[in-house]
N, C-alpha and C positions, 0 to 999 in steps of 0.2 A: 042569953044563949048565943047570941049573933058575935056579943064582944067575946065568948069562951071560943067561938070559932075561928073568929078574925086573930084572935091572940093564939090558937093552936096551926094556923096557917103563919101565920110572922114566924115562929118555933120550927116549924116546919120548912120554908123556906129560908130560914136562916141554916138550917141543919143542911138543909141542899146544897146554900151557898159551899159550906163547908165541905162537903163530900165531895162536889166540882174540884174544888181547891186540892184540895187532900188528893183526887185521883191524878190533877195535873200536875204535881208534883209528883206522885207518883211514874207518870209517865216520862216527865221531862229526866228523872234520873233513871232512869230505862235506856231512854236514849243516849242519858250519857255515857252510861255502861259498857250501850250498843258500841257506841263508838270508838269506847276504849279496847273493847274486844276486837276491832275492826283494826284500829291499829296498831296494836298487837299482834292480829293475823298477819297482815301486811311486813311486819319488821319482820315475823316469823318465814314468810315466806323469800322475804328475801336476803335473809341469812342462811337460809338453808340453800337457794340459787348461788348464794357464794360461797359457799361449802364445796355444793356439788360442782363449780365452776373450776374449783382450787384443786377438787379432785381430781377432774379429769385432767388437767392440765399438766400435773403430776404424772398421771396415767399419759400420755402422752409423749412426755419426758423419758418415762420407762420405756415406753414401749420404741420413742425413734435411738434411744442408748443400746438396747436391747438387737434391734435391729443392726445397730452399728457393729455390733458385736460379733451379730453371726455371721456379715456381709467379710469382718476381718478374718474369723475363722475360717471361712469356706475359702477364701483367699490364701490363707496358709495351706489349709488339707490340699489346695490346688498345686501350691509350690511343692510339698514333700510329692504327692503323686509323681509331678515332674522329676523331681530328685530323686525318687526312688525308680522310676522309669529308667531316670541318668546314670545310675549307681550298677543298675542289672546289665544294662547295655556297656558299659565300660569290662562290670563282671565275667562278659560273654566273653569281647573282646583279650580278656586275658586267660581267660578260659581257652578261646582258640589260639592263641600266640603260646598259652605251657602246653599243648597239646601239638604244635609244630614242633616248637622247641626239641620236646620228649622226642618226636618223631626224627629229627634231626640228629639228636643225640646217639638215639639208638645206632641212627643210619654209620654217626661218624665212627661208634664202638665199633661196630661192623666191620666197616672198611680196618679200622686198627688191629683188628684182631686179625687179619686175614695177612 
């Protein structure tokens, strides 16, 4: 009986051996996983920072073009204002010189008819 135990203990701690093994293996490609997940996260995350880098930067682009744009526009609306300013004031101007003119004209029929 003593050798049936001594030999079901050998079995048994040979069987342990085995299950230590078998789980440290098991662990050790866990970790390796682990890690390949990890660097993967890591590429992931910094391709996506350079995504979003390239975006903004784009965005940025647009927006000082954009700006350029309007700072040119509101620079023209600024000149025609002026020019149309120039255009009405000259209009007055001639406005009041056919309006002596007329005045004149009449004056000189006047006298000729007389």
């Amino acid at each position: 009986e003593l050798h049936l135990t001594m030999s079901e203990k050998n079995e048994l701690t040979k069987s342990l051996g085995m299950v230590q093994k078998e789980l440290q293996e098991k662990e050790s490609e866990m970790k390796r996983e682990i890690s390949e997940y990890q660097d993967r996260l890591l590429q992931t995350e910094k391709e996506y920072q350079d995504a979003l880098m390239e975006a903004n930067r784009k965005n940025e682009i647009q927006i000082e073009a954009c700006q350029d744009k309007m700072n040119s526009l509101e620079h023209f609306i600024s000149s025609q204002k002026l020019e149309i300013e120039h255009l009405n004031s000259t209009k007055e101007e001639l406005n009041n010189s056919l309006k002596e003119a007329n005045q004149t004209l009449g004056e000189l029929l006047k006298h000729k008819v007389r």
